[in-house]
MIRO-29107 format. One line per 3 residues: number of its first residue (from 1); their letters; for each residue x, y, z of C-alpha. Coordinates in steps of 0.02 Angstrom, whole numbers, plus 32768, in hexadecimal, padded with zeros to 4 digits. Example, Ala and Ser with C-alpha at 12.3 -4.5 7.8 and 13.67 -1.06 7.14 Angstrom:
1	AS	8267,7F1F,8186; 82AC,7FCB,8165;
END
This chain:
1	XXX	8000,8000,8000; 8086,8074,800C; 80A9,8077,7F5F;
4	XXX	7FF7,80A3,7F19; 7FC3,810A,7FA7; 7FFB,81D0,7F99;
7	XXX	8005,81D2,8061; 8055,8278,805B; 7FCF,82C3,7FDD;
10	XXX	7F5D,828C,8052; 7FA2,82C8,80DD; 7FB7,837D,80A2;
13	XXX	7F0E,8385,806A; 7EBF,8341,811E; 7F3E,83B5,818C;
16	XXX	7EE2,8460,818B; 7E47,8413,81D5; 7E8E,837E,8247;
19	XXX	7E8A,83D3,8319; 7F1C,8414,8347; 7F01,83E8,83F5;
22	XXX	7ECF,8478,843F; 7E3B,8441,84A2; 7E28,83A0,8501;
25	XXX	7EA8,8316,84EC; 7F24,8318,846F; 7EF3,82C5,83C9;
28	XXX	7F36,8235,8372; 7FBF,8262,82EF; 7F65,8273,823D;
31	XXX	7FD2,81EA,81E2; 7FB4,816C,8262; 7EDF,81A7,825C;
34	XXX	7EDE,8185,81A9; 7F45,80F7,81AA; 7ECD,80BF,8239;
37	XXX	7E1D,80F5,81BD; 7E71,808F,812E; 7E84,8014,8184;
40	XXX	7DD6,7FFA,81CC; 7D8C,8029,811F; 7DEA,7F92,80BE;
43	XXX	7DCB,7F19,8140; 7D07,7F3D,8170; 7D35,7F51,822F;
46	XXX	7CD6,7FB7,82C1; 7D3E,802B,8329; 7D4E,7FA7,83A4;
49	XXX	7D6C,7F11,8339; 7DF1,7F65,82DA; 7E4A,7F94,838C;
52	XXX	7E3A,7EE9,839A; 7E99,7EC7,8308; 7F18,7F44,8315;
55	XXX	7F55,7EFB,83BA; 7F3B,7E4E,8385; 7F94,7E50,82D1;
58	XXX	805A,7E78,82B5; 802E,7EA3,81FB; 7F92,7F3E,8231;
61	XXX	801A,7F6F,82A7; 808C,7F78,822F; 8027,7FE5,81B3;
64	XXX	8046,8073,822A; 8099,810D,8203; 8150,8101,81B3;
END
C-alpha cells in the first residue's frame, strides 16, 4: 500500500482541518488516524473490533506510520 497510496498528498490536504489540540486531550497524530480509517474501511471492522485487531495482528501494527 505504500506504493499506490499518495500518503503525503493526503496528508497535506487533511492537515488544515485535523485539531490541533487545543481543547481537551491531545489528538491522535493525522498519519496514524488515516492509517487507522484505512484500515477499518478495507477490512469492514467497528471501532472496537478493529482495536481488536490492531493489538492482536503484527501486520495492522505494522501498517502504522513510517
Amino acid at each position: 500500500m505504500e506504493e499506490i497510496i499518495p500518503w503525503a498528498s493526503l496528508l497535506a490536504v487533511l492537515e488544515p482541518f485535523y485539531p490541533k489540540g487545543e481543547r481537551g486531550r491531545p489528538p491522535i497524530g493525522l498519519e496514524r488516524m488515516l492509517r487507522i480509517y484505512f484500515l477499518q474501511q478495507w477490512y469492514g471492522l467497528a471501532d472496537e473490533a478493529l482495536e481488536d485487531a490492531i493489538y492482536d495482528s503484527q501486520a495492522m501494527r505494522g501498517f502504522g506510520p513510517h
